[in-house]
N, C-alpha and C positions, 0 to 999 in steps of 0.2 A: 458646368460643362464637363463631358468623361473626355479624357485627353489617353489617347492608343496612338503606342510604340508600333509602326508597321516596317517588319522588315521584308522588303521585295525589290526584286531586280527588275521584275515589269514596270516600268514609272507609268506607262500608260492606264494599264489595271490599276493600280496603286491612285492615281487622280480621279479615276472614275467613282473605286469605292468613296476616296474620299467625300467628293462631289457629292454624292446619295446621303452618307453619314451627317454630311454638315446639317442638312436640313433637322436633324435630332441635336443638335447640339451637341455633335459628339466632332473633337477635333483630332483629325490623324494623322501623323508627323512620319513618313516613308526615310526610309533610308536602303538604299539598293545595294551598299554595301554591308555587310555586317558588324563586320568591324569598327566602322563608325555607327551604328544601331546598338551595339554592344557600349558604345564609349558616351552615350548621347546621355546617362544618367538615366538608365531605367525604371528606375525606384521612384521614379517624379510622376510616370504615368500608372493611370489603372488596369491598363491589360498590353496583351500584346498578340497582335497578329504578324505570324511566322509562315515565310514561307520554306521550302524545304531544298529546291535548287536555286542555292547562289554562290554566288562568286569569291573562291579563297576560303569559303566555308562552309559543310553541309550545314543544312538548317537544323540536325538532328544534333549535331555538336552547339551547333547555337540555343537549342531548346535548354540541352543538360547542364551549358554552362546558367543559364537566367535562373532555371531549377535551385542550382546550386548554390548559389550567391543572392537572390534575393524573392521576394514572397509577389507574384504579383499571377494573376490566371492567362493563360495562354490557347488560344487557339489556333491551330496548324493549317494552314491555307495553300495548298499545296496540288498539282497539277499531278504529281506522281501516285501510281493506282495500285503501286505493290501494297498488297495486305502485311507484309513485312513491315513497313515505313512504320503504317496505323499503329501496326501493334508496341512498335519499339518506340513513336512517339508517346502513347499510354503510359510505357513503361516508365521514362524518362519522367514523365509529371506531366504530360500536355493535358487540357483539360478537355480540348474539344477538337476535333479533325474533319473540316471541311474542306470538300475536295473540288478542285476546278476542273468545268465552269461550274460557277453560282450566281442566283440571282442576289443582287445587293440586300433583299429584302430578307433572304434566308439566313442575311451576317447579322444586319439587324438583330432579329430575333435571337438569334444566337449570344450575337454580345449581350443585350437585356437581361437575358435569361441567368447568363453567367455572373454576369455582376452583380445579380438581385442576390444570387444561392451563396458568392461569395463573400458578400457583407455582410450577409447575416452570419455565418462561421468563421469572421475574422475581425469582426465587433467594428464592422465600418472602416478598416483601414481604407477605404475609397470616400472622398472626400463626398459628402453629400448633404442637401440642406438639411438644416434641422426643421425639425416640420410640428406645428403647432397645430394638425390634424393628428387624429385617431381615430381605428378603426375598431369597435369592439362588437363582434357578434353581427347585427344587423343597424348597426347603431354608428354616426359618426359624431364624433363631438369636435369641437372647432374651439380651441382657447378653451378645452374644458367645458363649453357646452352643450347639450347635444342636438345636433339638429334634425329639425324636424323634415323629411323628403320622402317622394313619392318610390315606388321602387326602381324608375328609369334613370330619378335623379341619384340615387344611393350606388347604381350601378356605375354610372358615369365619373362619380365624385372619387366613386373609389378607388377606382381604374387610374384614376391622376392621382390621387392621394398615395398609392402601391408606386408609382413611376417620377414622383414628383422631381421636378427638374428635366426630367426628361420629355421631347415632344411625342404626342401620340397623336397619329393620323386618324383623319376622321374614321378611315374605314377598320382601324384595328378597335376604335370606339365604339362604333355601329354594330364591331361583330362579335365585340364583348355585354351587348346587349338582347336581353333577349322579348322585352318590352316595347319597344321604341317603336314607334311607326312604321312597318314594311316600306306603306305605300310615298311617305317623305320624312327619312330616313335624315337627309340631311337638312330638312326645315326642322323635324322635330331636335335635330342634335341641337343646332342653334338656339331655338326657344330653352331647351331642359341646361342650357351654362348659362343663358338669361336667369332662371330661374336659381339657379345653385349659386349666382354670384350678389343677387340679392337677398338670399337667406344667410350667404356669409356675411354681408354686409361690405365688402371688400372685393370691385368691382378689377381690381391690378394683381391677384391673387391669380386668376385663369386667365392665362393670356392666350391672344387665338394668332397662331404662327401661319402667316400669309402664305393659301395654298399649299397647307400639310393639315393642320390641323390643331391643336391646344395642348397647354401645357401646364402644371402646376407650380406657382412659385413659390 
């Protein structure tokens, strides 16, 4: 599970993204004050979404202090549209500035993204499984083996194998494919994890997350 530091005064916003997040396995602990978001031990989570108007404290003093004091990637969630802000969150160290409104589905992706780019240039300081896949060239081997798959299943496996731990909906599946069935897209998804969970021989390996989609364990 990725567990993110949210610091925002909107509680409402703040339960919504939540709510959306949870479905990925990602857990997000709000704090609408800063100061107790400052005080909550931020070093225990793996990212941090910042907003920039709150209370007792600009979000922009809040960014420089986390900068300052500990290593974790930060995205700036923020309603405010001066190009000023942007620039001098950059400058500070924030890594990513997303501006409201957005759709939950654009944090998503954003958080993935940031955490993929971040663990590989910080040797995994973010807790993640250890994985007994690999991916070499057009090849995956499994416990050192390599297995043998068609290319809709090589696309699929490796999509989870890249994200492992993390859930992937069917339709970010679907559109990381470019083989799979147009016309039953979601019968072919089904059948091609049938498929990929009997060549691994280990049917509790891909699990399918009720109405989002599957996930790599």
């Amino acid at each position: 599970m990725i567990n993110i530091l949210m610091i925002e005064d909107d509680a409402e916003f703040a339960e919504l993204l939540s709510e959306y997040l949870a479905q990925y396995d990602i857990k997000v602990t709000n704090f609408e004050d800063p100061y107790l978001g400052l005080s909550a031990g931020v070093k225990k989570y793996d990212l941090l979404i910042l907003d920039l108007t709150l209370p007792g404290m600009d979000g922009l003093e809040v960014c420089q202090e986390v900068v300052e004091k500990y290593d974790i990637p930060i995205i700036i969630s923020s309603a405010r549209s001066d190009i000023n802000d942007k620039v001098e969150g950059f400058a500070l160290g924030a890594d990513d500035y997303l501006p409201k409104p957005y759709d939950p589905k654009e944090m998503y992706a954003r958080i993935t993204s940031l955490l993929r780019r971040y663990s590989k240039s910080n040797n995994s300081e973010i807790s993640v499984p250890q994985s007994d896949f690999e991916i070499k060239g057009d090849t995956i081997y499994f416990k050192g083996e390599a297995l043998t798959l068609t290319p809709a299943e090589f696309e699929v496996l490796s999509l989870l194998v890249k994200h492992q731990g993390i859930t992937q909906s069917r339709e970010q599946i679907i559109n990381t494919s470019g083989t799979m069935s147009i016309d039953s897209q979601g019968k072919s998804l089904d059948v091609i994890i049938s498929k990929i969970r009997t060549k691994i021989g280990d049917n509790k390996r891909i699990q399918a997350v009720r109405g989002v989609g599957y996930k790599l364990v």
